[in-house]
C-alpha positions in Angstrom: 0.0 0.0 0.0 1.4 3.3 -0.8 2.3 5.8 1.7 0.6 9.1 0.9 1.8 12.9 2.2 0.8 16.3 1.2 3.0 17.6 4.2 5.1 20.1 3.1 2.0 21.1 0.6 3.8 20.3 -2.7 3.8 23.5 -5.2 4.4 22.9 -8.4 6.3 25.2 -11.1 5.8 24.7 -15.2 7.2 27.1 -17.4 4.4 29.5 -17.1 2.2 28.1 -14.3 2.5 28.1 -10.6 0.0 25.6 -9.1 -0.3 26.5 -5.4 -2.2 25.5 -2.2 -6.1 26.8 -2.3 -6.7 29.4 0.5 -9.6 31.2 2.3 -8.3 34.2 -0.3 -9.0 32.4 -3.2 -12.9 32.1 -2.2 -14.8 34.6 -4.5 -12.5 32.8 -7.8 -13.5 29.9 -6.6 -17.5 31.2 -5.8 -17.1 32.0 -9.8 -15.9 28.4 -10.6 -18.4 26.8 -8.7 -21.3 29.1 -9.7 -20.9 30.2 -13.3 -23.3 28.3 -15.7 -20.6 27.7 -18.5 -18.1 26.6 -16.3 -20.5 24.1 -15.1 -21.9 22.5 -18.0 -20.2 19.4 -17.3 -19.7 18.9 -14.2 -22.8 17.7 -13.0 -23.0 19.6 -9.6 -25.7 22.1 -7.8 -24.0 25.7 -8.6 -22.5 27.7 -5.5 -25.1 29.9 -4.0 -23.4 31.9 -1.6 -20.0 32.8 -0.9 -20.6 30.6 2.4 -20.5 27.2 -0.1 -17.3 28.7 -1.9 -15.4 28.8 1.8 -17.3 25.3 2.7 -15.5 23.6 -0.5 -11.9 25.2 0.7 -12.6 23.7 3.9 -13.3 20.6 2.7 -10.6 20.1 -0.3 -8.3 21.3 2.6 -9.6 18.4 4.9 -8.9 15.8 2.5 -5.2 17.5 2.0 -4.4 17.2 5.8 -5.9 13.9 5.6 -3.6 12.9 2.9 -6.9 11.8 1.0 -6.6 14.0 -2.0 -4.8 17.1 -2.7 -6.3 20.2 -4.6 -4.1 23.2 -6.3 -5.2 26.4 -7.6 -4.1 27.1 -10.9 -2.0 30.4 -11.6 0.1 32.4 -14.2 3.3 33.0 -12.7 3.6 36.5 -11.4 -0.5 36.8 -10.0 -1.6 34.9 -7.5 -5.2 35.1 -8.7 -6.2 31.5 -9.3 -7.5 30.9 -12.7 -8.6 27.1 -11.8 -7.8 24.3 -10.0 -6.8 20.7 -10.6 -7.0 17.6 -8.2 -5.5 14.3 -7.2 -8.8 12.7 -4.9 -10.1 9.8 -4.8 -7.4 8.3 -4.1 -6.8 4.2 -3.3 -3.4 4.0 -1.8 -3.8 -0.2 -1.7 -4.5 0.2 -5.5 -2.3 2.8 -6.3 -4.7 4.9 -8.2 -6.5 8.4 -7.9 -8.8 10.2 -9.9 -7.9 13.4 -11.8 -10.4 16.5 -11.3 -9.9 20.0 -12.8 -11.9 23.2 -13.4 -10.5 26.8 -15.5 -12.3 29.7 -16.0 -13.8 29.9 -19.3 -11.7 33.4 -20.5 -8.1 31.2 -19.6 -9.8 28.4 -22.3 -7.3 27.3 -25.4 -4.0 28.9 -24.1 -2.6 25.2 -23.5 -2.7 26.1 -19.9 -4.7 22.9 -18.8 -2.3 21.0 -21.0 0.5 22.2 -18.8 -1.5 21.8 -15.4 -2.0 18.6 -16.1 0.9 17.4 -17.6 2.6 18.7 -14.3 0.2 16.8 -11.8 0.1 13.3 -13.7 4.0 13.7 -13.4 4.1 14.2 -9.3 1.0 11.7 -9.2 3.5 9.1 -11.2 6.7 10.0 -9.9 6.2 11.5 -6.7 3.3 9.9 -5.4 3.9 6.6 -7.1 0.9 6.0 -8.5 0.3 3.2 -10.8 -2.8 4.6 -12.4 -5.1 7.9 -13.0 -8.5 7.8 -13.6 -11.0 10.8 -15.1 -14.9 10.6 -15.1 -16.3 11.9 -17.5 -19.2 13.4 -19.0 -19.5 12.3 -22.2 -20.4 15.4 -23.8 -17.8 17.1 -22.9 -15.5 16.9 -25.7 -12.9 19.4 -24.8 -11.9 17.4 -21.7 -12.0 14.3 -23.8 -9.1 15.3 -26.0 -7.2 16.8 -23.5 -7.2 13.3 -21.6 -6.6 11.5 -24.8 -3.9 14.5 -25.8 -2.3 12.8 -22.8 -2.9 9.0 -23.5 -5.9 8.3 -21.2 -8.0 5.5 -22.5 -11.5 5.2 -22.2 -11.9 2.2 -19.8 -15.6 2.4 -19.3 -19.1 3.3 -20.7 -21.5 3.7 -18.0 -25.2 4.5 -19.4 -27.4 6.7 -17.5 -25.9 5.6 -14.3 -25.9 9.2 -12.6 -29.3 11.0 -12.0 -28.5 14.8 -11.4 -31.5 17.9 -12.3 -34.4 15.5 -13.1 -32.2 13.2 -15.8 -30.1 10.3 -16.2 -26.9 11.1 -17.8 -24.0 8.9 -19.0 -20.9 8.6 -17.8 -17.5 7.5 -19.4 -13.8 6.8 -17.4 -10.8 7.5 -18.7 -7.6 5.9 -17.5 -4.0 6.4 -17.3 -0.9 4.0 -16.7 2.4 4.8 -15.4 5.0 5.3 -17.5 7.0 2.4 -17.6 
C-alpha cells in the first residue's frame, strides 16, 4: 500500500504556471468556478449559491489534504496569485495505487494550453512522486474538450456507464478515462 503525504504542501512550477495550495483568499474565484453556468456544464453539480459554499468547498478540499486523501491546487500564471482554476489528485486508493484526476478553469483562460500544462505537471508528481500506478478521469460524455485533453495525454476510455448518474431530473451517462504509469 502506498504511503501518501501532502506535508510540506507540494507546489508545483511549469514554465508559465505556478499551481499552489487553495486558500480562504481564493474564495470569491472559486464562488465563480463553482457558480458560473458555462463553467458548469459538465460537471454535474448544484451551482455555489453563496460565498458561504465557496469557503465550505476550501474547507473541505483542505480536509482531504491534511488527511492525505486528495490534494487540490489552484491554478495560476506565474507573477499573479489570482487563481485561474484548480486541478486535483482525490479519490485516491493508496492499496491500488490509483487516484482520480479532477480540474476546473475559468472559461476566458480556455485554449491557451494552460490545462495541458496543469496537467501534464500533476500526472507527473501523481507518477513519480506519489507513485501512482494509475489515473482515472470521469467523464461526462459530452464534454469533448476534456476528452481530448485526456486522450492529448494517453488516457484510454476504460468504461461506458449509461445513465448511471441521475442529477437535475435526468439520467446522464458517464464514461472513465484511465491512465498507466510510464513504464
Amino acid at each position: 500500500m502506498l504511503t501518501i503525504t501532502f506535508k510540506p504542501f507540494p507546489e508545483i512550477q511549469t514554465q508559465r504556471l505556478l499551481l499552489r495550495e487553495i486558500t480562504v483568499l481564493d474564495a470569491n474565484e472559486i464562488f465563480f468556478l463553482r457558480s458560473d453556468k458555462e463553467v458548469l456544464k459538465y460537471i454535474d453539480k448544484p451551482p455555489a449559491k453563496t460565498l458561504d459554499d465557496a469557503l465550505e468547498f476550501i474547507l473541505r478540499i483542505n480536509t482531504l489534504k491534511e488527511n492525505n486523501q486528495g490534494i487540490n491546487w489552484a491554478i495560476t500564471i506565474k507573477g499573479s496569485d489570482i487563481l485561474i482554476g484548480n486541478i486535483c489528485l482525490w479519490n485516491i486508493k493508496p492499496e491500488h495505487h490509483r487516484a482520480e484526476v479532477g480540474y476546473v478553469l475559468h472559461p476566458q483562460h480556455h485554449g491557451k494550453g494552460i490545462m495541458q500544462e496543469a496537467i501534464k505537471a500533476v500526472l507527473d508528481y501523481g507518477f513519480q512522486t506519489l507513485q501512482l500506478h494509475s489515473i482515472e478521469a470521469n467523464v461526462n460524455p459530452a464534454n469533448t474538450s476534456s476528452i481530448k485533453l485526456l486522450v492529448r495525454n494517453n488516457f484510454v476510455r476504460e468504461a461506458y456507464f449509461r445513465e448511471n448518474y441521475f442529477f437535475n431530473n435526468q439520467f446522464l451517462d458517464t464514461a472513465i478515462y484511465s491512465l498507466l504509469a510510464p513504464l
